[in-house]
C-alpha positions as CSV (number, residue, x, y, z in Angstrom):
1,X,-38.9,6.8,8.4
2,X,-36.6,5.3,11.4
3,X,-35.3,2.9,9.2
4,X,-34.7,5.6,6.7
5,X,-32.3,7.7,8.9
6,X,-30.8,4.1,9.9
7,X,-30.1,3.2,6.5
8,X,-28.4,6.7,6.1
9,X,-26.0,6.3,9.3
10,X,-24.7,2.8,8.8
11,X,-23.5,4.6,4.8
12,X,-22.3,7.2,6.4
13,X,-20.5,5.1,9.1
14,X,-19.1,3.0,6.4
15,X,-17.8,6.0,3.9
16,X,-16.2,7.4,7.5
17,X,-14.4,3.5,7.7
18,X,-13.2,3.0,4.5
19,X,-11.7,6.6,4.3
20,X,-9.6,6.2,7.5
21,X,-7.9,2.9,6.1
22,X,-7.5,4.5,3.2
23,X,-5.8,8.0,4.9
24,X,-3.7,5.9,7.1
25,X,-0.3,5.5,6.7
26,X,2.0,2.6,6.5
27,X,4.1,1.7,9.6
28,X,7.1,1.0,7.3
29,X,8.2,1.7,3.4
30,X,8.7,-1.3,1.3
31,X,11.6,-1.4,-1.5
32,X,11.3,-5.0,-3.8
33,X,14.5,-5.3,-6.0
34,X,14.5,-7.5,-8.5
35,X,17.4,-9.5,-10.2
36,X,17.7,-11.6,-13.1
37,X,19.5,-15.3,-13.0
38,X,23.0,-13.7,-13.3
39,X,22.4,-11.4,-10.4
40,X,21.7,-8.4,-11.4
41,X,19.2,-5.9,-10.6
42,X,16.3,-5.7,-13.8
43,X,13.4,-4.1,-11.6
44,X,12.4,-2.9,-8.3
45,X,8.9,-2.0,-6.8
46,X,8.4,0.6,-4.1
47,X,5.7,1.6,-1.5
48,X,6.1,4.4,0.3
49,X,5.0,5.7,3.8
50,X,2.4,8.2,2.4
51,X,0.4,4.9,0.4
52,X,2.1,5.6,-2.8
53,X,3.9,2.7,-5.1
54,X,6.8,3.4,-8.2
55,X,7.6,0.2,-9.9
56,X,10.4,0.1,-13.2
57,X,11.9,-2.5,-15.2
58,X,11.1,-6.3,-15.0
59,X,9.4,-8.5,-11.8
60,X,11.1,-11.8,-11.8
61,X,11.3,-14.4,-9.1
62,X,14.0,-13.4,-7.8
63,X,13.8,-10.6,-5.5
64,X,15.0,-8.7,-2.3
65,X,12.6,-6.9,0.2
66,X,13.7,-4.3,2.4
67,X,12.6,-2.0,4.5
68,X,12.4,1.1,6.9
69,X,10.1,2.0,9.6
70,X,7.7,5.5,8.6
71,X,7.4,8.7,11.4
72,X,4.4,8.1,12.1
């Protein structure tokens, strides 16, 4: 029965774990643009603050990160 009610905390711990990392928030947003070979921009990729990510157009090689720290 002990290792019952052990089995059921170390779940419970875990569930507890993987929801914080899962709530928390960035410590900066990430903008990826993306350019084809003449220079211009064909795609970009964001992730956001909050954990969220908007991508459009095409990923290539060539790309620019940039970035901005979140109020946490």
């Amino acid at each position: 029965m002990k290792g019952k009610f052990l089995y059921v905390g170390a779940a419970i711990l875990s569930l507890a774990m993987i929801s914080s990392a899962v709530i928390a928030k960035r410590s900066s947003d990430l903008e990826i643009v993306y350019y084809d070979q003449k220079g211009q921009e064909v795609g970009g990729k964001y992730y956001s603050c909050f954990g969220s990510v908007s991508q459009w157009g095409t990923v290539t090689a060539n790309a620019q990160k940039f970035s901005s720290p979140c109020d946490l």
